[in-house]
Residue frames as a rotation matrix with the C-alpha (Angstrom) as fourth column:
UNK 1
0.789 -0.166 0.592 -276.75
0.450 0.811 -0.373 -34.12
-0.418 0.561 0.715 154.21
UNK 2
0.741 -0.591 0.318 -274.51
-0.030 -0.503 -0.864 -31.24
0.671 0.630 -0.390 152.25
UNK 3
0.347 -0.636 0.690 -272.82
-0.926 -0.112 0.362 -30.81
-0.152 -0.764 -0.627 155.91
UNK 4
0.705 -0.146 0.694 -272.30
-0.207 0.894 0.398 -34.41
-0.678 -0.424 0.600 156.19
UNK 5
0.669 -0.520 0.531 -270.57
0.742 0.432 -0.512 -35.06
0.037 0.737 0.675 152.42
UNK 6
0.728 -0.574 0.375 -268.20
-0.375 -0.791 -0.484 -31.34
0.574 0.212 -0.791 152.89
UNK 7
0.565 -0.495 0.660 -266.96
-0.821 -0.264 0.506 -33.08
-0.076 -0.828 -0.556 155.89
UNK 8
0.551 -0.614 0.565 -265.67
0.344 0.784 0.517 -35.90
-0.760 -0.090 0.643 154.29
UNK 9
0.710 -0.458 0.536 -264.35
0.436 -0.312 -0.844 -34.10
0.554 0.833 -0.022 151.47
UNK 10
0.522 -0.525 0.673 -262.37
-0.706 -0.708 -0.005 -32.29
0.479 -0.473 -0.740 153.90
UNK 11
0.383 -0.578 0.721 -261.17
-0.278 0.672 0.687 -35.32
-0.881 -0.463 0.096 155.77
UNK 12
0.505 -0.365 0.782 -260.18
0.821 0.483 -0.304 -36.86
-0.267 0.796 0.543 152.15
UNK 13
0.763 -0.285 0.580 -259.05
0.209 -0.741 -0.639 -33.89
0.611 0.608 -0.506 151.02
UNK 14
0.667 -0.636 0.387 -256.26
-0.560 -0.086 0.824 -33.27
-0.491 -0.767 -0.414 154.60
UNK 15
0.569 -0.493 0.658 -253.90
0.303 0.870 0.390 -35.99
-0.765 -0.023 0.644 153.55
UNK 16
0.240 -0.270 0.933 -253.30
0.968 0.145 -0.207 -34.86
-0.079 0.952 0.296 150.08
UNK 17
0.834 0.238 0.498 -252.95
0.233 -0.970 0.073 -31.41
0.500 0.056 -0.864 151.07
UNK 18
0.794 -0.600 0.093 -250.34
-0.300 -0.255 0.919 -32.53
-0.528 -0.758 -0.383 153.41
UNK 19
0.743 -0.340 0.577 -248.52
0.462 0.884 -0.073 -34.24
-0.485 0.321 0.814 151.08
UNK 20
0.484 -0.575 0.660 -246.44
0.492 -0.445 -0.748 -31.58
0.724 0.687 0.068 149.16
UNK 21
0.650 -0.548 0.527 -245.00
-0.748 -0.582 0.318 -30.34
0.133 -0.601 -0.788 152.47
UNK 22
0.767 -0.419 0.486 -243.19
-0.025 0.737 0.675 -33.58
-0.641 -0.530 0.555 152.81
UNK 23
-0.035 -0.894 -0.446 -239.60
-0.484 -0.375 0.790 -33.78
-0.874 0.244 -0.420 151.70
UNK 24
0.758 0.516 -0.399 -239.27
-0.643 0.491 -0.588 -35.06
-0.108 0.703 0.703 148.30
UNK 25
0.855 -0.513 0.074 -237.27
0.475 0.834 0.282 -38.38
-0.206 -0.206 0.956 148.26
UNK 26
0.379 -0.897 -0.229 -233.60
-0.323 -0.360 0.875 -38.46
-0.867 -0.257 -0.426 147.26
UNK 27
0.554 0.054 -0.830 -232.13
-0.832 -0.001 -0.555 -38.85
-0.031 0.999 0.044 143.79
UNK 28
0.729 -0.656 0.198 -230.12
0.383 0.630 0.676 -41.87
-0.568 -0.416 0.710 143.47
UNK 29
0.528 -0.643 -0.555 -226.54
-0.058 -0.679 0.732 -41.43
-0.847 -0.354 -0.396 142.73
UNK 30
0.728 0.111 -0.677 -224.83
-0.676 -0.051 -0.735 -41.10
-0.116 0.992 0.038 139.45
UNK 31
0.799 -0.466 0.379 -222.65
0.392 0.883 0.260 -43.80
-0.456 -0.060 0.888 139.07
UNK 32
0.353 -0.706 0.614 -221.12
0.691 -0.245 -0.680 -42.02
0.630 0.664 0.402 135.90
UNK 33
0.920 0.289 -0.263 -220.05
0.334 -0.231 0.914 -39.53
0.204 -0.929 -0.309 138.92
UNK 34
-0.040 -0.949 -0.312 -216.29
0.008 0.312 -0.950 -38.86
0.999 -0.041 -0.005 139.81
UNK 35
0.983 0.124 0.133 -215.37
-0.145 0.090 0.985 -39.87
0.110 -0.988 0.106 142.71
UNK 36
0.010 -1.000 -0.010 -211.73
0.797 0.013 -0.604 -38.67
0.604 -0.002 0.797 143.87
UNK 37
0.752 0.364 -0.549 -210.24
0.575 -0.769 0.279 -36.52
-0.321 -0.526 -0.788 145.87
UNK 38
0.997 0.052 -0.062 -208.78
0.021 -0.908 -0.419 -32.69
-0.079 0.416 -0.906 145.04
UNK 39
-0.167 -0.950 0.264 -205.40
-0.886 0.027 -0.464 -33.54
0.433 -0.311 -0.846 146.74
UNK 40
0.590 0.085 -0.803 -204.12
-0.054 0.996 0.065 -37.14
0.806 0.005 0.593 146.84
UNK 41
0.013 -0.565 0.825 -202.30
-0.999 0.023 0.031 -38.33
-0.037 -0.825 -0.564 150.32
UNK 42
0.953 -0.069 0.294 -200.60
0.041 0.994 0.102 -41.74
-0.299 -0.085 0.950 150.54
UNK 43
0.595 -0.220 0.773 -197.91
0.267 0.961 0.068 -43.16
-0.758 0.166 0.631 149.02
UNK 44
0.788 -0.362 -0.498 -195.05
-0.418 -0.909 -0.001 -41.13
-0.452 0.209 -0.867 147.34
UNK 45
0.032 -0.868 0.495 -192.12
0.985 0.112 0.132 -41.14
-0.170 0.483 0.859 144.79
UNK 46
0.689 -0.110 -0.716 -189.90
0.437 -0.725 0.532 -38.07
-0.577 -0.680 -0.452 144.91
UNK 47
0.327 -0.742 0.585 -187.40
0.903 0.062 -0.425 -36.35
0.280 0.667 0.690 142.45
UNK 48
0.865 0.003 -0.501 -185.33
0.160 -0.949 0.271 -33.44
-0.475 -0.315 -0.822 143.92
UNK 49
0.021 -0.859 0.512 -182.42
0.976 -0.093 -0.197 -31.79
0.216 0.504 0.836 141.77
UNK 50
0.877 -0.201 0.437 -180.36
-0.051 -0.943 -0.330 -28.59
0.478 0.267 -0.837 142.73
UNK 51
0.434 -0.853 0.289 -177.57
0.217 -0.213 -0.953 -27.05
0.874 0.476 0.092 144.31
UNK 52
0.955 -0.177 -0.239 -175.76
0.215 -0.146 0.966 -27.52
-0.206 -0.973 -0.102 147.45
UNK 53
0.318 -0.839 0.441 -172.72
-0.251 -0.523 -0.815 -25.26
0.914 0.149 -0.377 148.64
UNK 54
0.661 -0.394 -0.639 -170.61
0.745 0.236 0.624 -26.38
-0.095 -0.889 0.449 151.80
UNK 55
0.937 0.142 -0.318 -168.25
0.345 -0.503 0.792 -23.63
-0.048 -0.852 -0.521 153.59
UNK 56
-0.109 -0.992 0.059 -165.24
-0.993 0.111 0.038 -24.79
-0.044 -0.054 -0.998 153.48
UNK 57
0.665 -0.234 -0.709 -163.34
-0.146 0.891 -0.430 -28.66
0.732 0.390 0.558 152.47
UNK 58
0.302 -0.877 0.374 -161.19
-0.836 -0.055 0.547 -29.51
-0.459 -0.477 -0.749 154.84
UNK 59
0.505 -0.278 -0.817 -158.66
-0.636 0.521 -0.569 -32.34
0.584 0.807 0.087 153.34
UNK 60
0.977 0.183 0.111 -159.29
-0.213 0.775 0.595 -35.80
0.022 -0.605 0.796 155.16
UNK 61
0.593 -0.743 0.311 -155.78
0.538 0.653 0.533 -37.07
-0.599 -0.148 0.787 154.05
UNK 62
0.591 -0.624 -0.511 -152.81
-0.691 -0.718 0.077 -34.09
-0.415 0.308 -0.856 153.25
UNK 63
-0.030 -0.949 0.314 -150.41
-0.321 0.307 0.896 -36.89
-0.947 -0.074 -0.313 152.90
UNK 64
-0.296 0.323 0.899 -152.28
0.840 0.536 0.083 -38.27
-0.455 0.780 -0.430 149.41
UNK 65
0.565 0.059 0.823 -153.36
0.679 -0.600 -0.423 -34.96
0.469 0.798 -0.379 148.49
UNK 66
-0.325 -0.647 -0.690 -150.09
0.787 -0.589 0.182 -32.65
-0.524 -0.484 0.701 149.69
UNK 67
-0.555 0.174 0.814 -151.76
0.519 -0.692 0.502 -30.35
0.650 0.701 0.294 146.47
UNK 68
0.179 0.940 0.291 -155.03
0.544 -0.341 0.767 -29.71
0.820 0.021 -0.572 148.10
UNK 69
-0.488 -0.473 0.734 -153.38
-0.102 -0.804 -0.586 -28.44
0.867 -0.361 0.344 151.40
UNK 70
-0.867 0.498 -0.027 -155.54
0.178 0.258 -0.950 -27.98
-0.466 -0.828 -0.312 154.74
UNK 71
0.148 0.976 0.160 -158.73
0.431 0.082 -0.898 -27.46
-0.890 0.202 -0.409 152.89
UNK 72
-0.671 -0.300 0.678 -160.05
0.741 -0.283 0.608 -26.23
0.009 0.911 0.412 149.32
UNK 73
-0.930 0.068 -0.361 -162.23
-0.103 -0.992 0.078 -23.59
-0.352 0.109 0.929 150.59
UNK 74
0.128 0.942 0.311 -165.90
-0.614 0.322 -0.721 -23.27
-0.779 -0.099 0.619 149.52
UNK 75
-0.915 -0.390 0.102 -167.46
-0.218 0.692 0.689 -25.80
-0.339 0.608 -0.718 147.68
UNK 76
0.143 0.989 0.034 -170.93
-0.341 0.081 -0.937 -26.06
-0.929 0.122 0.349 145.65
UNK 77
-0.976 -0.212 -0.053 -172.39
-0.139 0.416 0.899 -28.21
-0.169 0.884 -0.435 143.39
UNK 78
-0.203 0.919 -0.338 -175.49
-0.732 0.087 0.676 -30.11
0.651 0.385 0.654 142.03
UNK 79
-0.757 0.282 0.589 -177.49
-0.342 0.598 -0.725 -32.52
-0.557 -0.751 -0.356 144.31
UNK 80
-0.372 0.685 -0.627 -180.06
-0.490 0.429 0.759 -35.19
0.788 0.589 0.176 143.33
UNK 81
-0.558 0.152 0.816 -182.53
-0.828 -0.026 -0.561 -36.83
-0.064 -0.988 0.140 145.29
UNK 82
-0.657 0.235 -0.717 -184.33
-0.103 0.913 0.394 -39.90
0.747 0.333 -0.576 144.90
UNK 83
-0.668 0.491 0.560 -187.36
-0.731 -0.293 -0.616 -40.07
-0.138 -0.820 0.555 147.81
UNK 84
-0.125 0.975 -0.184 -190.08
-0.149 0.165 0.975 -42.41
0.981 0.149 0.124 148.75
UNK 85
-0.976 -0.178 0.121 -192.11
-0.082 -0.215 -0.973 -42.02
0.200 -0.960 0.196 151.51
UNK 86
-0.191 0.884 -0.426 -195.67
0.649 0.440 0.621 -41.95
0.736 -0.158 -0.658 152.95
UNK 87
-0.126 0.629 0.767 -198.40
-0.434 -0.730 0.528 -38.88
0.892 -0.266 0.365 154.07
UNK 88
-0.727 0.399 -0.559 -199.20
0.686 0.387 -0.616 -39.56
-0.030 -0.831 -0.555 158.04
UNK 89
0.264 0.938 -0.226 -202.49
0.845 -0.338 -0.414 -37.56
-0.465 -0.081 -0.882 157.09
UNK 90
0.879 0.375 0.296 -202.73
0.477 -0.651 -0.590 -33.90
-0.029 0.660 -0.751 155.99
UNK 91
0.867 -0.498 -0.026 -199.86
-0.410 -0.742 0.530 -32.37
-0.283 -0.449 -0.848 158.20
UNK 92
-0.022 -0.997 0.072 -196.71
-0.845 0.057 0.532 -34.76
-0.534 -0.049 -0.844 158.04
UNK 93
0.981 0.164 -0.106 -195.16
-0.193 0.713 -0.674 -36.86
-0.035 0.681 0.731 156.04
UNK 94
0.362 -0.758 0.543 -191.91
-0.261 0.477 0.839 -39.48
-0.895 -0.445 -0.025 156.20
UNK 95
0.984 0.102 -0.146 -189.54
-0.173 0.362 -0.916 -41.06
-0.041 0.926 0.374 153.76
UNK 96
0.257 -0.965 0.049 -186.25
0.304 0.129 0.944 -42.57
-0.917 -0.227 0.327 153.42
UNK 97
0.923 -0.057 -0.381 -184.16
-0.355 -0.509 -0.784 -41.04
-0.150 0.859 -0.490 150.36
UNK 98
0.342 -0.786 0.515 -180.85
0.923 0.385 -0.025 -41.60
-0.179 0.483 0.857 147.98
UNK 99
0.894 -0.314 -0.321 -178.48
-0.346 -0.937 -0.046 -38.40
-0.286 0.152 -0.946 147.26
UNK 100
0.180 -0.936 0.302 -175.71
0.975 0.211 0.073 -37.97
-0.132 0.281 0.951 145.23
UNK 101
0.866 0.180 -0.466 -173.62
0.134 -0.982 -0.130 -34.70
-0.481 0.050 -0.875 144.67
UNK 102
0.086 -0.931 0.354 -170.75
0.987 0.032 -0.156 -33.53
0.134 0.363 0.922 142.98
UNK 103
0.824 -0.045 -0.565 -168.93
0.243 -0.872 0.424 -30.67
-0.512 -0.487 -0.708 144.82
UNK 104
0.229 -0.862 0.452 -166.23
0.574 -0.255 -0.778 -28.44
0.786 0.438 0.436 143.06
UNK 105
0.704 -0.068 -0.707 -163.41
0.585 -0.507 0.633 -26.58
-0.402 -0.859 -0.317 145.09
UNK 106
0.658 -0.366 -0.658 -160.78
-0.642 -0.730 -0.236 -24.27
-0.394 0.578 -0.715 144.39
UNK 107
0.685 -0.170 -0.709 -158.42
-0.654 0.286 -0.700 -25.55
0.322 0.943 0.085 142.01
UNK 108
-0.564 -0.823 0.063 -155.43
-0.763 0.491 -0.422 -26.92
0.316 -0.286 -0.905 143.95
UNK 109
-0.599 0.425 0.679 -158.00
-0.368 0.607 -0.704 -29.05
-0.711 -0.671 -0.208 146.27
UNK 110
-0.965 0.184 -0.187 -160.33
-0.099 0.404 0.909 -30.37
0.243 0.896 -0.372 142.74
UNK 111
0.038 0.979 -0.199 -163.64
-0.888 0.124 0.442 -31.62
0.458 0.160 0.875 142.76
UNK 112
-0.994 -0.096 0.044 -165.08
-0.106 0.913 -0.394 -34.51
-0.003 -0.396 -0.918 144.77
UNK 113
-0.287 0.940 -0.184 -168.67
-0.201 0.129 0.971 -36.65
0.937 0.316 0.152 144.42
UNK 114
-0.467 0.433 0.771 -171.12
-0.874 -0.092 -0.477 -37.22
-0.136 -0.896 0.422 147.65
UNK 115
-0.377 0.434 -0.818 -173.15
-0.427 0.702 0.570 -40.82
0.822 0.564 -0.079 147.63
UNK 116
-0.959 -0.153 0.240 -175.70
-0.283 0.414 -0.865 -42.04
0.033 -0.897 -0.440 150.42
UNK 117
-0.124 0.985 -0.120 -179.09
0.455 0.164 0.875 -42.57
0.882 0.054 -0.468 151.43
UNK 118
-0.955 0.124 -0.269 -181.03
0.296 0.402 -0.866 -41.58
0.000 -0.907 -0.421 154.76
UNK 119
-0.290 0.943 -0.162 -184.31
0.954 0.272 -0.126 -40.01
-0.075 -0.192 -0.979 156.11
UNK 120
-0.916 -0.118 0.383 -186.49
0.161 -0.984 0.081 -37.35
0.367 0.136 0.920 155.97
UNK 121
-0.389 0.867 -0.311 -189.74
0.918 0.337 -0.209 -35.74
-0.077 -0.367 -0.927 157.76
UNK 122
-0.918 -0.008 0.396 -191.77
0.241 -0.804 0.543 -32.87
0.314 0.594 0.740 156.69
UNK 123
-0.301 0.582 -0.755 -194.43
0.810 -0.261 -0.525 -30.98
-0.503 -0.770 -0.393 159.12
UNK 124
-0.163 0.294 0.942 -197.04
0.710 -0.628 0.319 -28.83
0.685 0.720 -0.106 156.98
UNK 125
-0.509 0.129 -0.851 -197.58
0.634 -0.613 -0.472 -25.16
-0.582 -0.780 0.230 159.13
UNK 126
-0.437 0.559 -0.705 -199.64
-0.357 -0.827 -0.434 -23.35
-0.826 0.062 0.561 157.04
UNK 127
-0.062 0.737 0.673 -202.30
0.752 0.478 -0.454 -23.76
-0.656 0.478 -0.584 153.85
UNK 128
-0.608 0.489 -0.625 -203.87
-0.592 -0.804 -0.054 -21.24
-0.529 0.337 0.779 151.66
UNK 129
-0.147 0.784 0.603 -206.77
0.470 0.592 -0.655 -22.37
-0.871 0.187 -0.455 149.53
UNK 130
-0.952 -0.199 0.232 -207.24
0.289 -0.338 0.896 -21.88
-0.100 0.920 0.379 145.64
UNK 131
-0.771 0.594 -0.230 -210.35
-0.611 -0.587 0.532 -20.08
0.181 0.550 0.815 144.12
UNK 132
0.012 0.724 -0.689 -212.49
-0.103 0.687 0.720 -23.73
0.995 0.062 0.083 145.04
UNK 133
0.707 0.305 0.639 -211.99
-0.708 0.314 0.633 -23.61
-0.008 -0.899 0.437 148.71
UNK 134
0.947 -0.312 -0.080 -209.07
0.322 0.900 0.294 -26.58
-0.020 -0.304 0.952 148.04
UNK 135
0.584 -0.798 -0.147 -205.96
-0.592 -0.543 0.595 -25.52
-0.555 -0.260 -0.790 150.16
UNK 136
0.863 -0.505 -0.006 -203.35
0.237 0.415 -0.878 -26.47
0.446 0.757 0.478 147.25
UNK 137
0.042 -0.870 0.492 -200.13
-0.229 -0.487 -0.843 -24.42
0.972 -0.077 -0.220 148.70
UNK 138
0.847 0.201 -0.493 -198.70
0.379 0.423 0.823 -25.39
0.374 -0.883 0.283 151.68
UNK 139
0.390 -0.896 0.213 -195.78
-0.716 -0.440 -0.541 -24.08
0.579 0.059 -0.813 153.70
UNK 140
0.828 -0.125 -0.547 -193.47
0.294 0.927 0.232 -26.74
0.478 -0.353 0.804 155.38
UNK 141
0.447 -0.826 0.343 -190.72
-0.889 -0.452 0.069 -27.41
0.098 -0.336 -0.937 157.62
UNK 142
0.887 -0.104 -0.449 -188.76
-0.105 0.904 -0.415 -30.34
0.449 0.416 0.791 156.75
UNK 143
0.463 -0.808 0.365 -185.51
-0.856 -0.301 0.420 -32.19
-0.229 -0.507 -0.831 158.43
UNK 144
0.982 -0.183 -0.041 -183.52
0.147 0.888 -0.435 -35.24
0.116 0.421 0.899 157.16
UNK 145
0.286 -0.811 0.510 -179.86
-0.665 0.215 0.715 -36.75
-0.690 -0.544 -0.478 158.03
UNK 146
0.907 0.132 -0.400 -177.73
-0.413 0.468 -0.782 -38.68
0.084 0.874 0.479 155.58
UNK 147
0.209 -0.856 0.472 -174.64
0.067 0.494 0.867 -41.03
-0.976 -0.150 0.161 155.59
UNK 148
0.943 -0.180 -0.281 -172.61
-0.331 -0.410 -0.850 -40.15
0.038 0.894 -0.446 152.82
UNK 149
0.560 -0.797 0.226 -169.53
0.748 0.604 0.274 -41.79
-0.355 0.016 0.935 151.16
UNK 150
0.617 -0.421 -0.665 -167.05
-0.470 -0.875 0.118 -39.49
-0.631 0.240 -0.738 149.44
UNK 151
0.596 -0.472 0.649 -165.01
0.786 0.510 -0.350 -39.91
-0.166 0.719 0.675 146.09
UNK 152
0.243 -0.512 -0.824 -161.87
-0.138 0.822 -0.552 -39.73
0.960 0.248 0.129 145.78
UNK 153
0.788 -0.015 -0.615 -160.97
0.573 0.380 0.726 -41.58
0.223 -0.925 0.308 148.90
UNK 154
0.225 -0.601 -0.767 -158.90
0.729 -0.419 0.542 -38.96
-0.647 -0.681 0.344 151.57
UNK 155
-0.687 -0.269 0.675 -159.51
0.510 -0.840 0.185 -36.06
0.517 0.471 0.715 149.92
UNK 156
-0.237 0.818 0.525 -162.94
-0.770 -0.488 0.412 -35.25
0.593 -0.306 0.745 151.76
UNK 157
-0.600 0.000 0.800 -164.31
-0.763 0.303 -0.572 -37.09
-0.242 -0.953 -0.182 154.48
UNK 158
-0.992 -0.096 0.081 -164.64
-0.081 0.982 0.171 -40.63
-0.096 0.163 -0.982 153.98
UNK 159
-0.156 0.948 -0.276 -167.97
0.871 0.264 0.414 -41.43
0.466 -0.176 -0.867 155.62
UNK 160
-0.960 0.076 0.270 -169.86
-0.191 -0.881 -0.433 -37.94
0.205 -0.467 0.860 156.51
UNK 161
-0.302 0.887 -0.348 -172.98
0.944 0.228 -0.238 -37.44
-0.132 -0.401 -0.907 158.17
UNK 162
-0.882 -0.016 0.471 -175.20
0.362 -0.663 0.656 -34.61
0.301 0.749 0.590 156.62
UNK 163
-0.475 0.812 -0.339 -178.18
0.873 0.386 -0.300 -32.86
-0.112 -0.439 -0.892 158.37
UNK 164
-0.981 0.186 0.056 -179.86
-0.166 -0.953 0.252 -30.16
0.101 0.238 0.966 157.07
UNK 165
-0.078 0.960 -0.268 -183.49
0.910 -0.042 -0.413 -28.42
-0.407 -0.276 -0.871 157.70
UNK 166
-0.829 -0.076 -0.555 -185.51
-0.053 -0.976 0.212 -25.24
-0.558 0.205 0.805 156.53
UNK 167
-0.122 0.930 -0.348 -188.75
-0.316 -0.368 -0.874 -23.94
-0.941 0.003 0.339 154.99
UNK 168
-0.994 -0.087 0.070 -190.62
0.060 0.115 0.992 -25.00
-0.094 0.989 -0.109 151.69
UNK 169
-0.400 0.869 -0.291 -193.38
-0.635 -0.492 -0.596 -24.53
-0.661 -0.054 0.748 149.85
UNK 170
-0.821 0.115 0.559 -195.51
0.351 0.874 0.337 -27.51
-0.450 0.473 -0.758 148.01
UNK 171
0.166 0.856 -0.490 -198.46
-0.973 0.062 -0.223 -26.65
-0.160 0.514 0.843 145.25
UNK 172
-0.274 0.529 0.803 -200.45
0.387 0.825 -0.411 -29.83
-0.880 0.198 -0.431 145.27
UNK 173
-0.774 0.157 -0.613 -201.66
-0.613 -0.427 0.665 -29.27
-0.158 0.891 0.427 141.19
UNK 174
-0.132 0.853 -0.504 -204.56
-0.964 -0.229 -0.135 -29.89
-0.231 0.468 0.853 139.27
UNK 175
0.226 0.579 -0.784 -203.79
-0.709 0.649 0.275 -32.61
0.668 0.494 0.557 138.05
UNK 176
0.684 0.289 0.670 -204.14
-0.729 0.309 0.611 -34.45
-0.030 -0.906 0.422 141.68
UNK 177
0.500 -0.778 -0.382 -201.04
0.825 0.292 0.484 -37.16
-0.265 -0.557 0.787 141.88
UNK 178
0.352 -0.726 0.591 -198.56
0.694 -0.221 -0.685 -33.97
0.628 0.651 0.427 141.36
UNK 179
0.935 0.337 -0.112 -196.95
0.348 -0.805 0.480 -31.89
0.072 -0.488 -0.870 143.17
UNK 180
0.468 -0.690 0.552 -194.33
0.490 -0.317 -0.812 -29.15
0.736 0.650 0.190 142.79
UNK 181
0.937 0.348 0.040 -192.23
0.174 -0.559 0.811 -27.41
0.305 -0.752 -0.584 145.18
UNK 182
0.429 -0.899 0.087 -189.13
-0.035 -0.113 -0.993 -26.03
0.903 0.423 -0.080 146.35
UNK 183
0.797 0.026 -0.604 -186.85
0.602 0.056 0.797 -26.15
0.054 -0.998 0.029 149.81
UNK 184
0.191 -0.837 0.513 -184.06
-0.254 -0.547 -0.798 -24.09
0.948 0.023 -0.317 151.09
UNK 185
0.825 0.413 -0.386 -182.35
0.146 0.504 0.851 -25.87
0.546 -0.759 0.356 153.67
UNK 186
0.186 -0.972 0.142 -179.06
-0.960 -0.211 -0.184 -25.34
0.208 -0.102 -0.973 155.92
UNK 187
0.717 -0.144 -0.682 -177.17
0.099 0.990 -0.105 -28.03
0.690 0.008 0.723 156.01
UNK 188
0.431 -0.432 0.793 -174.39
-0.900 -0.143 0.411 -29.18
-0.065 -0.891 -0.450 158.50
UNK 189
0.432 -0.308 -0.848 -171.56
-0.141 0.905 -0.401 -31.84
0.891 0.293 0.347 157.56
UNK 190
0.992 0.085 -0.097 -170.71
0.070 0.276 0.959 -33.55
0.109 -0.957 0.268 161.02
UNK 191
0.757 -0.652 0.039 -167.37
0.422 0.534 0.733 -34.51
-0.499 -0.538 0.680 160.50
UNK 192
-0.126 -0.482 0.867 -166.05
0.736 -0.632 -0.244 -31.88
0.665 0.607 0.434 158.33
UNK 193
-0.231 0.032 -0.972 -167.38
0.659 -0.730 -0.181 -29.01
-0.716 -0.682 0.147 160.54
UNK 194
-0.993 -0.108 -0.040 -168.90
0.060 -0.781 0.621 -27.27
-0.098 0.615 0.782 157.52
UNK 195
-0.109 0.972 0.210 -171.81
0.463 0.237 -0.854 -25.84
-0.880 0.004 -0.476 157.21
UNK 196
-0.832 0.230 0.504 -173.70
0.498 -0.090 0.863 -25.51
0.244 0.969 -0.039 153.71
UNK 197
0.051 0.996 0.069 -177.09
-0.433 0.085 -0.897 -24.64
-0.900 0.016 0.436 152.77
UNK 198
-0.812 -0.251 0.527 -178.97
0.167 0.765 0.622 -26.34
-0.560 0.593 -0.578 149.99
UNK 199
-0.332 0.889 -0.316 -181.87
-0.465 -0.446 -0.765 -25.18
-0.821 -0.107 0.561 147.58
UNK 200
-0.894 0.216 0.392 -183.46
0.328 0.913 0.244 -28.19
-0.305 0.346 -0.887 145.82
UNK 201
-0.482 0.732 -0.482 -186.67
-0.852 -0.262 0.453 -27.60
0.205 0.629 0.750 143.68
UNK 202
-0.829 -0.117 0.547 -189.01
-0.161 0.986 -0.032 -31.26
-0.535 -0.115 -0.837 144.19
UNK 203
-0.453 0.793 -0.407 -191.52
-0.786 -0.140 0.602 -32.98
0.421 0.592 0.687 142.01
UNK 204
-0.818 -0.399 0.413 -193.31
-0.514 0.830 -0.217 -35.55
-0.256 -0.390 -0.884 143.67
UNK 205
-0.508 0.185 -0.841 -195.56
-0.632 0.584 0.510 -38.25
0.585 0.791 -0.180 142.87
UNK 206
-0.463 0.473 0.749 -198.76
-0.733 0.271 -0.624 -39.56
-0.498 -0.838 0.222 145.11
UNK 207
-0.952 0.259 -0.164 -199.91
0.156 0.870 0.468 -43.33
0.264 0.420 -0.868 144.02
């Protein structure tokens, strides 16, 4: 009889023994939660402001400026940018842009203003990752091409075509739509034959 009741106690008693090896459910999730990510990608607005220097000026029209001669020699000014564009994922990212500049030369040849729009594309080649494991710094190569008017008319080249590339570096920041960063780029005016370089700080703005 004792044999008979141990052995169900043991058969009742299996189950409940097995029971604390089983996983224990899942918590449900906190709603009150954040949910975002570290580094936003999408949708951009751009602000770039520094300082581009071209080579040499040649002078589109001697007869209107007989001062300025065959050229005024280098020329560097501020540059502004104006950008929106859109992340193709982590690595590259597109965008058409506005630029304006205002170049001084040497004195005889004066000062003249840049005004255009065109494109730009920007190919990330390295990371580094911040203290959390989230790669904030990025290094880039970037390349973009611009039609540009010129002011005053036949002093510089009317309509120029501008292409310039070169390395930068983007911190994605804390506070996740920001980011800061700077380029250095050579440039190349088609129809002037001058090359420049350009070195443009950018803030930009992910929606």
């Amino acid at each position: 009889m004792r044999a008979r009741v141990l052995a169900v106690f043991l058969v009742a008693l299996g189950p409940a023994a097995a029971a604390p090896q089983e996983a224990a459910p899942a918590l449900p999730e906190d709603p009150r939660a954040p949910r975002f990510r570290e580094v936003e990608r999408g949708f951009f607005a751009g602000l770039e402001a520094g300082w581009l220097g071209l080579a040499h000026t040649p002078t589109a029209d001697r007869t209107r400026f007989p001062a300025a001669g065959a050229g005024g020699g280098h020329a560097s000014g501020p540059v502004v940018a104006l950008q929106l564009g859109v992340d193709l994922g982590e690595r590259v990212a597109v965008s058409v842009m506005a630029l304006a500049a205002a170049e001084q030369a040497r004195v005889n040849y004066g000062a003249f203003g840049l005004l255009g729009g065109g494109a730009e594309v920007r190919v990330a080649l390295a990371g580094w990752p911040d203290s959390q494991g989230v790669r904030r710094l990025h290094l880039q190569m970037r390349a973009r091409g611009a039609l540009v008017t010129s002011e005053p008319l036949g002093l510089f080249q009317r309509n120029e075509v501008l292409i310039a590339a070169g390395p930068g570096l983007e911190y994605f920041t804390r506070l996740r739509h920001f980011s800061v960063g700077v380029g250095v780029d050579g440039v190349w005016a088609l129809r002037a034959k001058a090359p420049g370089i350009a070195v443009v700080p950018v803030l930009r703005y992910t929606f």
